[in-house]
C-alpha positions as CSV (number, residue, x, y, z in Angstrom):
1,X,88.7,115.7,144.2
2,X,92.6,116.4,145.5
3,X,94.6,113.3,146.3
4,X,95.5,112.8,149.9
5,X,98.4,110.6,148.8
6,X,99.8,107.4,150.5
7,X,103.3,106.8,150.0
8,X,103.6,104.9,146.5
9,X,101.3,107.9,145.1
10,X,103.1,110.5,146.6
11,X,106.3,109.0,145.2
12,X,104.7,109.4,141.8
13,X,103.8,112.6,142.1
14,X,107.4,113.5,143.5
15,X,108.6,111.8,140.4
16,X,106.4,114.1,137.6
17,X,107.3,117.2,139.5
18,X,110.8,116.8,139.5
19,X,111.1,116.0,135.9
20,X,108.9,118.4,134.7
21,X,112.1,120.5,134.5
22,X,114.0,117.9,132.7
23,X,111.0,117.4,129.7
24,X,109.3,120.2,128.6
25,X,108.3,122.4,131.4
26,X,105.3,122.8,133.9
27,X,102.7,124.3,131.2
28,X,103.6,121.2,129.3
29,X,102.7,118.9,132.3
30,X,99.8,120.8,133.0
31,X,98.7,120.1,129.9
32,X,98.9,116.2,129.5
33,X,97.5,116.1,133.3
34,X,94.4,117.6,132.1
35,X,93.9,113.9,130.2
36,X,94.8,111.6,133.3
37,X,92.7,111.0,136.5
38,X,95.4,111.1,138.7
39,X,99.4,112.2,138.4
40,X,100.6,108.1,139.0
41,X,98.1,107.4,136.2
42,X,100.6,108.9,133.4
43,X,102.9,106.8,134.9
44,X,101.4,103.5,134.5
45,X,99.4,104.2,131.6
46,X,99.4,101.9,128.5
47,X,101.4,101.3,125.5
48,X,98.8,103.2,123.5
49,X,98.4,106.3,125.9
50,X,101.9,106.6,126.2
51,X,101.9,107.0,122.2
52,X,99.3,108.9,121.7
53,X,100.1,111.7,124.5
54,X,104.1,111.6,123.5
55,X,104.8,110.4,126.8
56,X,107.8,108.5,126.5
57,X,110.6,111.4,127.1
58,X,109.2,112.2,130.1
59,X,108.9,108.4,131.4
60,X,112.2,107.8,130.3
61,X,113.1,111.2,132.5
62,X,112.1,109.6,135.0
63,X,113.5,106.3,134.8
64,X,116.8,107.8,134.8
65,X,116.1,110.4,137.5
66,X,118.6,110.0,141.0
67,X,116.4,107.5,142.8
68,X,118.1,108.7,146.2
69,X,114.5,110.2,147.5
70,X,114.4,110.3,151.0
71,X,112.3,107.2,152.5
72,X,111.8,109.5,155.6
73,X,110.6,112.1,153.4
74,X,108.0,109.8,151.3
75,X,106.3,108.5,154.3
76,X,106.6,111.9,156.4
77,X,103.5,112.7,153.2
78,X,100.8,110.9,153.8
79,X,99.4,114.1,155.7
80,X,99.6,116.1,152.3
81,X,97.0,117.0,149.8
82,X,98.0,116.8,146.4
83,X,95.9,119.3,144.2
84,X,96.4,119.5,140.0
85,X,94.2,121.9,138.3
86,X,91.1,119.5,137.1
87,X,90.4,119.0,140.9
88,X,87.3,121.0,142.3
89,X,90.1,122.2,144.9
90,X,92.1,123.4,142.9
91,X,92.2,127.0,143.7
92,X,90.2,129.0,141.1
93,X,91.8,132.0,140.6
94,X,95.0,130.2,140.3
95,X,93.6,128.0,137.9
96,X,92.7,131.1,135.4
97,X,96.4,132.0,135.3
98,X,98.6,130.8,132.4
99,X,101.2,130.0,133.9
100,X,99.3,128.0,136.7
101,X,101.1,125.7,138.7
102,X,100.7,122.0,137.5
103,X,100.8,120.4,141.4
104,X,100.5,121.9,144.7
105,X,101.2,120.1,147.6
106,X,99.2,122.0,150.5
107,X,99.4,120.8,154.1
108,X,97.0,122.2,155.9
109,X,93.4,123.3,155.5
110,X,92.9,122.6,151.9
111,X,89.5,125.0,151.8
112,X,91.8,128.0,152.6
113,X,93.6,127.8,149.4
114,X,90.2,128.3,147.9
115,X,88.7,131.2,150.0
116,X,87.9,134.6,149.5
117,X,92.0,136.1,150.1
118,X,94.1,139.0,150.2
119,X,97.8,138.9,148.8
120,X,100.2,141.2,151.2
121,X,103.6,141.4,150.5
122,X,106.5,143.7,151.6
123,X,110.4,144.1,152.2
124,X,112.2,142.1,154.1
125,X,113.4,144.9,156.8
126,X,110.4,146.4,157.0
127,X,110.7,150.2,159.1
128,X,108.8,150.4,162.4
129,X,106.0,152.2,160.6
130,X,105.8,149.3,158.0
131,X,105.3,146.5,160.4
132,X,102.8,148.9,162.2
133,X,100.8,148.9,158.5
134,X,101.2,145.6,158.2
135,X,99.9,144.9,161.4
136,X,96.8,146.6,161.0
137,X,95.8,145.8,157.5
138,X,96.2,141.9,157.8
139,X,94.3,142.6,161.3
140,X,91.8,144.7,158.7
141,X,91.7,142.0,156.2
142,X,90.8,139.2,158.3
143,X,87.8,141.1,160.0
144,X,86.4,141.5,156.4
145,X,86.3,137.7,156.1
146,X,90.0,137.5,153.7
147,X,92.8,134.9,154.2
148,X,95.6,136.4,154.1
149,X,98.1,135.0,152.0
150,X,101.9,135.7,151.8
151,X,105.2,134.2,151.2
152,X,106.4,133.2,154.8
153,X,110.0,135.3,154.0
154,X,111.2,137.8,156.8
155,X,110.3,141.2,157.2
156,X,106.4,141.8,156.0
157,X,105.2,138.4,155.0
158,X,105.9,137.3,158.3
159,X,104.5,140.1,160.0
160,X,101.1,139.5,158.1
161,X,101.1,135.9,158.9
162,X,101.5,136.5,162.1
163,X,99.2,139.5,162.4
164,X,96.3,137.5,160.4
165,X,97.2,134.4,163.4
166,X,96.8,136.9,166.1
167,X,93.0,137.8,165.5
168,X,92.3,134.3,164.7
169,X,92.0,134.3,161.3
170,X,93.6,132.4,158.5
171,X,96.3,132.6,156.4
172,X,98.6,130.8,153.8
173,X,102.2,130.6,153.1
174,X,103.3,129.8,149.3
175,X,106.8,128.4,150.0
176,X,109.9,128.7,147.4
177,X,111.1,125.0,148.4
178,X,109.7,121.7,149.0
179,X,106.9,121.9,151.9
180,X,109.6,119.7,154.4
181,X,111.8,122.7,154.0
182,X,111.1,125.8,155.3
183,X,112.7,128.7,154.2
184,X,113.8,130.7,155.9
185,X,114.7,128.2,159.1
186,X,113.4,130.7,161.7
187,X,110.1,130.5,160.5
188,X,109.6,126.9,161.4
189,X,107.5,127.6,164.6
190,X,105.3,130.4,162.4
191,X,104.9,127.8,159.5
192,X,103.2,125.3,161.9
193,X,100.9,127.5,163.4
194,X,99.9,128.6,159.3
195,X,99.6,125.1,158.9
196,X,97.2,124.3,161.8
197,X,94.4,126.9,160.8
198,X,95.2,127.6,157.0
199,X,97.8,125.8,155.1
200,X,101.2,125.8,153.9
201,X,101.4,125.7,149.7
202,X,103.9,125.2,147.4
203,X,104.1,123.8,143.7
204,X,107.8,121.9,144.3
205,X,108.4,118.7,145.4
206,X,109.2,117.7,148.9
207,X,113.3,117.7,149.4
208,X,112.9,120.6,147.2
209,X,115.6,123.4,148.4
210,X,114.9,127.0,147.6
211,X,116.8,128.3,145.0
212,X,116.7,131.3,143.0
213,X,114.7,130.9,140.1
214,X,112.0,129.3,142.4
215,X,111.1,133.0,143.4
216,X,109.8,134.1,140.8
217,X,107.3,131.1,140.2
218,X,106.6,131.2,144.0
219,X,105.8,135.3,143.7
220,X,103.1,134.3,140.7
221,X,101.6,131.4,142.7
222,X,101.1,134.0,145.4
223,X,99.9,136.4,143.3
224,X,97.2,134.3,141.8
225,X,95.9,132.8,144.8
226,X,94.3,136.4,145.0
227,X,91.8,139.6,143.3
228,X,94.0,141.7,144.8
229,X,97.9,142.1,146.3
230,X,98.7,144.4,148.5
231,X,102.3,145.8,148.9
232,X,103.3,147.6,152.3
233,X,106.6,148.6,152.0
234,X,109.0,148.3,149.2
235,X,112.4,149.4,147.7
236,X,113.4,149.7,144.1
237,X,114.2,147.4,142.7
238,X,112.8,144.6,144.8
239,X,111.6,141.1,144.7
240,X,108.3,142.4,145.7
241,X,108.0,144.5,142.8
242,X,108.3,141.1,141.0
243,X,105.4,139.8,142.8
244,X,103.2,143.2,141.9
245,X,104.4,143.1,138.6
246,X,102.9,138.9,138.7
247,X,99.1,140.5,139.5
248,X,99.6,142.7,137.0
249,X,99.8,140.7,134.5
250,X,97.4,138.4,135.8
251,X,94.8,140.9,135.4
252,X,94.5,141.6,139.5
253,X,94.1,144.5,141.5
254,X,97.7,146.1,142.6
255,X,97.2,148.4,145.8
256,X,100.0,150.3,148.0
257,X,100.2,152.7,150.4
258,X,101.6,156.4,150.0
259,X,105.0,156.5,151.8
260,X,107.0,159.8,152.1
261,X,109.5,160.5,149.2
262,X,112.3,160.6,152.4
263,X,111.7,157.0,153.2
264,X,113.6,154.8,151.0
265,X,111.9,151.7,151.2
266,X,109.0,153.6,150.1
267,X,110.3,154.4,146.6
268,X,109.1,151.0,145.4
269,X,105.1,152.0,146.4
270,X,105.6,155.3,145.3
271,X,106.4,153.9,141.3
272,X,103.6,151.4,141.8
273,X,101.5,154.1,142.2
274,X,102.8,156.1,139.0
275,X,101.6,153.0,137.5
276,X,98.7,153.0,138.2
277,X,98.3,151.2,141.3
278,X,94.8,151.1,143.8
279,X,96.4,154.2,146.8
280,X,95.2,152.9,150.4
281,X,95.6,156.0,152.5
282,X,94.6,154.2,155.6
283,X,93.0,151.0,156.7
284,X,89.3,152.3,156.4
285,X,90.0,152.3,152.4
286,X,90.2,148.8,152.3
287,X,86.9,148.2,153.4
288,X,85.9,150.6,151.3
289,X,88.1,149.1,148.2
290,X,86.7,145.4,148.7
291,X,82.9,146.8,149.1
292,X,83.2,148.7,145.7
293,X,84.6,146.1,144.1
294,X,82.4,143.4,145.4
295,X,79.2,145.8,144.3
296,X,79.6,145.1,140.6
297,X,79.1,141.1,141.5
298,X,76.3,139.7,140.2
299,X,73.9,138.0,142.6
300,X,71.6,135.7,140.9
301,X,68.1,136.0,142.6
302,X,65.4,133.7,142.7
303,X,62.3,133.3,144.1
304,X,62.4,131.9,147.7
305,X,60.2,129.1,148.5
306,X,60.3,125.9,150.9
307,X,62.1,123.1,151.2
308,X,62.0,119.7,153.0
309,X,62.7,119.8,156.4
310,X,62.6,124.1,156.1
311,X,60.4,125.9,157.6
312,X,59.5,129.5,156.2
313,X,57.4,130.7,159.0
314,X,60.7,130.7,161.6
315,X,62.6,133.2,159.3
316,X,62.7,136.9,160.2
317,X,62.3,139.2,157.9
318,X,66.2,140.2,157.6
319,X,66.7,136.7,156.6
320,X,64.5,136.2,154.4
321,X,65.8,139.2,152.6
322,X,69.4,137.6,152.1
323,X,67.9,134.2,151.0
324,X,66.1,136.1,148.8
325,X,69.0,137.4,147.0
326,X,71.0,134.0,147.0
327,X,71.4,132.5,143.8
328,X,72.2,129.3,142.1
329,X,76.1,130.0,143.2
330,X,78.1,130.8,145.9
331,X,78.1,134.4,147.4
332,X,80.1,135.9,150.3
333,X,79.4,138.1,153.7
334,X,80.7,140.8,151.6
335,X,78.9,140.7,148.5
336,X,75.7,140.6,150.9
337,X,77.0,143.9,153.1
338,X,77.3,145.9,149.8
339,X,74.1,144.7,148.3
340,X,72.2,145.0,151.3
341,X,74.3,148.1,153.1
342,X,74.5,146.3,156.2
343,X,77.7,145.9,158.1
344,X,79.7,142.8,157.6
345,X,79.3,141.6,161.7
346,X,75.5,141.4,160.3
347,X,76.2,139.4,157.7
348,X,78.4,137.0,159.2
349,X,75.8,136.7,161.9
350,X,72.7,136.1,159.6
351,X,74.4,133.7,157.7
352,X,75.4,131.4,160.2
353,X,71.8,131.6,161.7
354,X,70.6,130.5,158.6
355,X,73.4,128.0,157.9
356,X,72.7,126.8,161.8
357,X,68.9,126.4,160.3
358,X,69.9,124.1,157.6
359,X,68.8,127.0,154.6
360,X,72.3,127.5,153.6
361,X,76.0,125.6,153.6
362,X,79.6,127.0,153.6
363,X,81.9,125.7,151.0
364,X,85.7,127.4,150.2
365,X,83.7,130.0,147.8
366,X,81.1,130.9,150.1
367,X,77.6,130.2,151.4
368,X,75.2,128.3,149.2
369,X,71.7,127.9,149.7
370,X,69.8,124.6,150.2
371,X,66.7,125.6,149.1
C-alpha cells in the first residue's frame, strides 16, 4: 500500500528524490525501488544490499546533499501520501509509461489519482470562446463519471479545475514544484479546494520550486494519468503541444476541437488535427467518443449465483442483468451504458442500489462484485 509518511520517513523520501538528479536519473531510481519495500528502506539497507544493488553513489549523494531542509516543511507532511510504482495505488496508467515517475507525493484523495480521468489542457490566455469550451466539456466530463485532471497553470487548466469543482466533481492538479509550493501563487485558494475532493500530485519533493525543465516531466505525468487528453485552445508552438505530443507517445488518445483558421490560438488544434488527432465538434462527441471507446472493453461474464448474506429474490430484473455481466475485475458506469445501451444516470443509479445491497463495492477502478 502508499506510505502515509511521518516525519523521519518523509525526510527519506525527500532525500531519494532530490538526489535522484545527482545519481543516475529517475528511471534509474525507479528501478532499484522496485527491490525495496519502502523508499527509507534503500537508505538503511545492509552492507550486502548496498553492494549488490550499486547503491553506494547514490548514498554517498546523499550524505553530502545541503542538509538545510526546512523543519517546518518536514513536519507540515505527515498529511501526504507517498506513492512509488509497486504500490496498488500507484496510478495504473501511469505506471505503464516509461518514463513513469518514481514518487508522487499526492495530498488529497489518493483514489482520484487512480480513477476513470480525462486530461484537459489549453493556453494560458484562453479567448472568451475557449473558456466557454472549457467550461462545458469539464462540466461534460464529470457527468460521464471522469476526473478531470490538469496542470493547475492559468488560462485553461484553471478553468477546467474550476469547471469540474463547480458541478461537484473531482479533479487533480499535477504540480511543476514541490506540493508546499504552488505555482502559480494565485491559485492557492483553487489548489485547496482540488485538494479537498480530488488531490493535488506531483513527482518533486516538497521545497521543490518550479523551474523549467520540470515542465516537461510534469506535462508527461499529466498526460499519463489519462486514456485520453484533451486540448481546448492552443497556439503554435506551445507548451501544450508538449503535453499532446506526451500522450502521443504514450500510446493515448489526443482529441481537439476545430477552431477557425482566423483565431490564432487555434493554430495549435488545427496541426493536431493534421496529425491525426480525435475532432470533438461539440460536447455531445465526447459522450459519444468515451462510449465507442469503452465498447471494445471486455466484460468478463459469469454466471450469477448467491452469496452469504445476498439475497437473489430482492433483485429486479435490470439488476440482475448488470450483475450478470460483471466479471472477475473491475468495470465502470460507462462500460455498463455501452454494453447495455442504457443512459449513464441508469447506471450510476443501479450500481449504487446494488452496492447499497452489499452485491458490489467501489474501488479507484470501478465497481466490483461481491458475489
Amino acid at each position: 500500500m502508499a506510505y502515509r509518511f511521518g516525519t523521519h520517513a518523509i525526510a527519506d523520501a525527500q532525500w531519494l528524490a532530490v538526489t535522484e538528479g545527482i545519481v543516475k536519473g529517475a528511471r534509474w531510481l525507479d528501478q532499484v525501488l522496485q527491490h525495496f519495500p519502502s523508499p527509507q528502506a534503500i537508505l538503511h539497507c545492509s552492507q550486502a544490499a548496498t553492494s549488490q544493488y550499486r547503491l553506494s553513489s547514490l548514498q554517498s549523494a546523499i550524505a553530502a546533499a545541503s542538509t538545510k531542509q526546512s523543519a517546518a516543511m518536514l513536519q507540515s507532511s505527515g498529511c501526504l501520501h507517498l506513492v512509488i510504482p509497486s504500490d496498488l495505488e500507484y496510478p495504473p496508467l501511469l505506471a505503464e509509461c516509461e518514463d513513469r515517475p518514481p514518487f508522487l507525493f499526492v495530498l488529497g484523495d489518493l483514489t482520484a489519482i487512480s480513477a476513470s480521468s480525462l486530461s484537459m489542457v489549453g493556453t494560458r490566455k484562453p479567448s472568451l470562446d475557449g473558456k466557454r469550451a472549457t467550461g462545458a466539456f469539464a462540466a461534460e466530463a464529470v457527468r460521464l463519471g471522469k476526473v478531470v485532471v490538469s496542470g493547475l497553470a492559468l488560462g485553461v487548466d484553471g478553468a477546467a479545475h474550476e469547471a469540474a469543482l463547480a458541478v461537484g466533481g473531482r479533479t487533480v492538479a499535477v504540480l511543476p514544484a514541490g506540493i508546499d509550493r504552488i505555482y502559480p501563487a494565485r491559485h492557492q485558494d483553487l489548489s485547496e479546494r482540488i485538494a479537498g475532493s480530488g488531490a493535488l500530485v506531483s513527482e518533486f519533493p516538497l521545497g521543490t520550486p518550479p523551474r523549467k525543465h520540470h515542465f516537461h516531466r510534469r506535462n508527461r505525468t499529466l498526460s499519463g494519468l489519462s486514456s485520453a487528453t484533451l486540448v481546448i485552445e492552443a497556439g503554435r508552438p506551445s507548451g501544450t503541444l508538449i503535453t499532446a505530443s506526451a500522450a502521443a507517445d504514450q500510446g493515448r488518445d489526443v482529441m481537439t476541437l476545430p477552431w477557425s483558421i482566423y483565431h490564432p490560438q487555434g493554430a495549435g488544434c488545427r496541426f493536431l488535427l493534421e496529425d491525426g488527432a480525435i475532432l470533438l465538434p461539440s460536447v455531445a462527441a465526447l459522450q459519444e467518443h468515451i462510449t465507442a471507446t469503452s465498447v471494445g472493453a471486455p466484460i468478463d461474464q459469469r454466471p450469477l449465483s448467491a452469496s452469504p448474506g445476498l439475497d437473489l429474490s430482492l433483485l429486479d430484473a435490470r439488476e440482475r442483468e448488470v450483475l450478470a455481466l460483471m466479471g472477475r475485475g473491475s468495470v465502470t458506469p460507462e462500460l455498463l451504458q455501452a454494453h447495455l445501451g442504457w443512459d449513464l444516470d441508469q447506471s450510476l443509479s443501479c450500481l449504487s442500489s446494488l452496492e447499497i445491497a452489499g452485491w458490489v463495492s467501489r474501488g479507484a477502478s470501478g465497481y466490483s462484485a461481491n458475489y
